[in-house]
C-alpha beads as a LAMMPS data file, in Angstrom:
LAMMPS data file: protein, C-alpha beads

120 atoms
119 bonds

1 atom types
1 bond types

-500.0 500.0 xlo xhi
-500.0 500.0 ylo yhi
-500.0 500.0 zlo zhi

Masses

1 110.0

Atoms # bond

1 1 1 257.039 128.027 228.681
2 1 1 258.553 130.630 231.176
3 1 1 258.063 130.794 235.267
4 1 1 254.325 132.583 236.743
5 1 1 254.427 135.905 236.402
6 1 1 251.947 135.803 239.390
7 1 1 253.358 133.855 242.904
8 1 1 251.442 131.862 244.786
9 1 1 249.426 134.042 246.514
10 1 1 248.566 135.771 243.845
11 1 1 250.483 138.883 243.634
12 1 1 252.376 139.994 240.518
13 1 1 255.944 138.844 240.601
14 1 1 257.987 142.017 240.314
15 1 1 260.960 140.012 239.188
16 1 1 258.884 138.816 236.753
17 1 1 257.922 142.471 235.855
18 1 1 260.948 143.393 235.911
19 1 1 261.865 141.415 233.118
20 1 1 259.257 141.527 230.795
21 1 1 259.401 145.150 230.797
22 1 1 255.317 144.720 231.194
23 1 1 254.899 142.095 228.353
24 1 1 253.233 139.949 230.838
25 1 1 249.775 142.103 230.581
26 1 1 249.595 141.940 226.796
27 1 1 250.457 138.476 226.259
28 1 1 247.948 135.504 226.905
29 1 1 249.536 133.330 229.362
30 1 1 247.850 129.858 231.031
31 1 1 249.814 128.789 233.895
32 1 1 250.460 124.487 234.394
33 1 1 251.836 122.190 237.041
34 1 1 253.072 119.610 235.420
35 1 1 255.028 120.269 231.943
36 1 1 254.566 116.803 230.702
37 1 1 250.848 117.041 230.713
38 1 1 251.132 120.056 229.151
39 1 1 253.278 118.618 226.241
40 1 1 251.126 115.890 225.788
41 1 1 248.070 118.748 225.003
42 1 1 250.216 120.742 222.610
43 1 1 251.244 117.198 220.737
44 1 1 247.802 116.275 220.486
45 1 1 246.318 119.871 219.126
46 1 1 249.517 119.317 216.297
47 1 1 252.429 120.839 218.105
48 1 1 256.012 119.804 216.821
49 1 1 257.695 119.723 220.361
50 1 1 261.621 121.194 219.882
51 1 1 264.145 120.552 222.955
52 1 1 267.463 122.121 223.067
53 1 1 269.336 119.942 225.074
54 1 1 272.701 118.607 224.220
55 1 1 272.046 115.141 223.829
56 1 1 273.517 111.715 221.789
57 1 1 270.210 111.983 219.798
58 1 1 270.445 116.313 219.426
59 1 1 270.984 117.701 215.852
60 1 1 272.779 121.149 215.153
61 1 1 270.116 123.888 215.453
62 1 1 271.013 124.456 212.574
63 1 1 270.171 122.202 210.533
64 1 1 266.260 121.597 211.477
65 1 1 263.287 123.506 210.560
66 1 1 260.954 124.525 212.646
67 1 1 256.809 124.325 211.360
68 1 1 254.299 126.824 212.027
69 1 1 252.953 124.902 214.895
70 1 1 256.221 124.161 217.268
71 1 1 256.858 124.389 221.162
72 1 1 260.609 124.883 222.166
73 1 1 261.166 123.542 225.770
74 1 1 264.680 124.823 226.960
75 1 1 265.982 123.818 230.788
76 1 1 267.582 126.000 233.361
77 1 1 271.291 126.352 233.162
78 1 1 272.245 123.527 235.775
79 1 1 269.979 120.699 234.933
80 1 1 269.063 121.099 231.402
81 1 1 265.275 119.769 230.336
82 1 1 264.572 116.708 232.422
83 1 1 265.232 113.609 230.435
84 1 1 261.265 112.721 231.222
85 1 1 260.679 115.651 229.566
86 1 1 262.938 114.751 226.468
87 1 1 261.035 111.862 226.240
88 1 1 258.005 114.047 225.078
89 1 1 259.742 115.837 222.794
90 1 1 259.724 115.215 218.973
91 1 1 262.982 117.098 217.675
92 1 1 265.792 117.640 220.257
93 1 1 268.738 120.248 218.635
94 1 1 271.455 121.763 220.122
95 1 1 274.527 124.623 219.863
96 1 1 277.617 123.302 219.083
97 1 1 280.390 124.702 221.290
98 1 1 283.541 125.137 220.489
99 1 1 286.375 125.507 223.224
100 1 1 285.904 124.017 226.769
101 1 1 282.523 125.115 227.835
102 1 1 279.761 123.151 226.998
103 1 1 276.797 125.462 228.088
104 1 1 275.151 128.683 227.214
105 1 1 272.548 130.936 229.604
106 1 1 269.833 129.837 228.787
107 1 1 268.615 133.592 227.151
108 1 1 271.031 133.276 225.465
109 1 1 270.562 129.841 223.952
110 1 1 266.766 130.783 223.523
111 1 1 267.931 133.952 221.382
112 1 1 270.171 131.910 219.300
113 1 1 268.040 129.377 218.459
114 1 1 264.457 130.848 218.201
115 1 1 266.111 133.655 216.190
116 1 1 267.479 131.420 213.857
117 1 1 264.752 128.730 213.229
118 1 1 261.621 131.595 213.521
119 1 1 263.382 133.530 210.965
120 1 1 263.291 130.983 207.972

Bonds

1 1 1 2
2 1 2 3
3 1 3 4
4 1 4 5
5 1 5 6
6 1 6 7
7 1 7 8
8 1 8 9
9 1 9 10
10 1 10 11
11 1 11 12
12 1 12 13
13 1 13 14
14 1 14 15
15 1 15 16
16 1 16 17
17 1 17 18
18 1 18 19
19 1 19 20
20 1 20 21
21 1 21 22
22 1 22 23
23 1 23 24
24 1 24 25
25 1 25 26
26 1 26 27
27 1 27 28
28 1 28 29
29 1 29 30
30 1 30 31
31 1 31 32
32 1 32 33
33 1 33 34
34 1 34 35
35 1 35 36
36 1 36 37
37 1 37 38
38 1 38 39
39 1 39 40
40 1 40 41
41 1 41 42
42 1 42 43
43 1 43 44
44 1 44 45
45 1 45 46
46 1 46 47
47 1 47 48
48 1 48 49
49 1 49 50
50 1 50 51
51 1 51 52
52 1 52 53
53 1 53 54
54 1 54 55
55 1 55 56
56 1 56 57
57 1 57 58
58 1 58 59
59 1 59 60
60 1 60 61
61 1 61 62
62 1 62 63
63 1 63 64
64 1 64 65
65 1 65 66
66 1 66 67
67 1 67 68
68 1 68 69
69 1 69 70
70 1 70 71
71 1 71 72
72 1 72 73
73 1 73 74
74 1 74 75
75 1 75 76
76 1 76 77
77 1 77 78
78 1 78 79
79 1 79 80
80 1 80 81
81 1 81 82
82 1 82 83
83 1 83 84
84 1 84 85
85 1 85 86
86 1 86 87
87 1 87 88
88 1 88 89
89 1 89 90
90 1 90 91
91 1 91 92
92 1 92 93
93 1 93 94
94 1 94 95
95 1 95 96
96 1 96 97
97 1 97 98
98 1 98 99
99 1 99 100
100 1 100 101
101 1 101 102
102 1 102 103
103 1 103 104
104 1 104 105
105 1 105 106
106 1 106 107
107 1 107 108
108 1 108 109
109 1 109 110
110 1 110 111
111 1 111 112
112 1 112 113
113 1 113 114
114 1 114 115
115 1 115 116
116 1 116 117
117 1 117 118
118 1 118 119
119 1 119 120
């Protein structure tokens, strides 16, 4: 799940374009309101839904593996995914930090983990 590449009036985002270095014309994309809704779909056509969220319940990413049919929800930097949202979600991982921070940008995180757990 990633923002519209098209805004609200319909024009494409060139932010957005910007980005995806023009990904967003080759690559289906269905655009939804409401996330939970949109989990509760996935889980009911077989998704596994994956989190990363550091949480009391989160396991090192490293440690789970992912199936052929998974969703990975991550949150924005500040808030995280929305503990509504967590409530959806059947695995939640996370990357263990060491030092004092306790975040990563979330490209960053997304690289990490997807890398990782598509990769096995």
């Amino acid at each position: 799940m990633t923002p519209c590449p098209i805004d609200r009036f319909g024009r494409a985002r060139a932010d957005f374009a910007k980005v995806s270095l023009g990904a967003e014309k080759i690559i289906d994309w269905e655009y939804t309101e409401n996330t939970d809704i949109l989990l509760q779909k996935l889980k009911k056509e077989g998704f596994t839904i994956i989190a990363v969220e550091q949480t009391k319940k989160s396991v090192d990413y490293k440690k789970i593996v992912a199936p052929n049919k998974a969703v990975f929800v991550f949150g924005n930097e500040v808030e995280g995914v929305l503990e509504d949202t967590l409530g959806f979600c059947d695995v939640i991982t996370d990357i263990s930090m060491k030092g004092k921070k306790e975040s990563l940008n979330v490209a960053v995180s997304a690289g990490i983990v997807l890398f990782r757990l598509l990769d096995n």
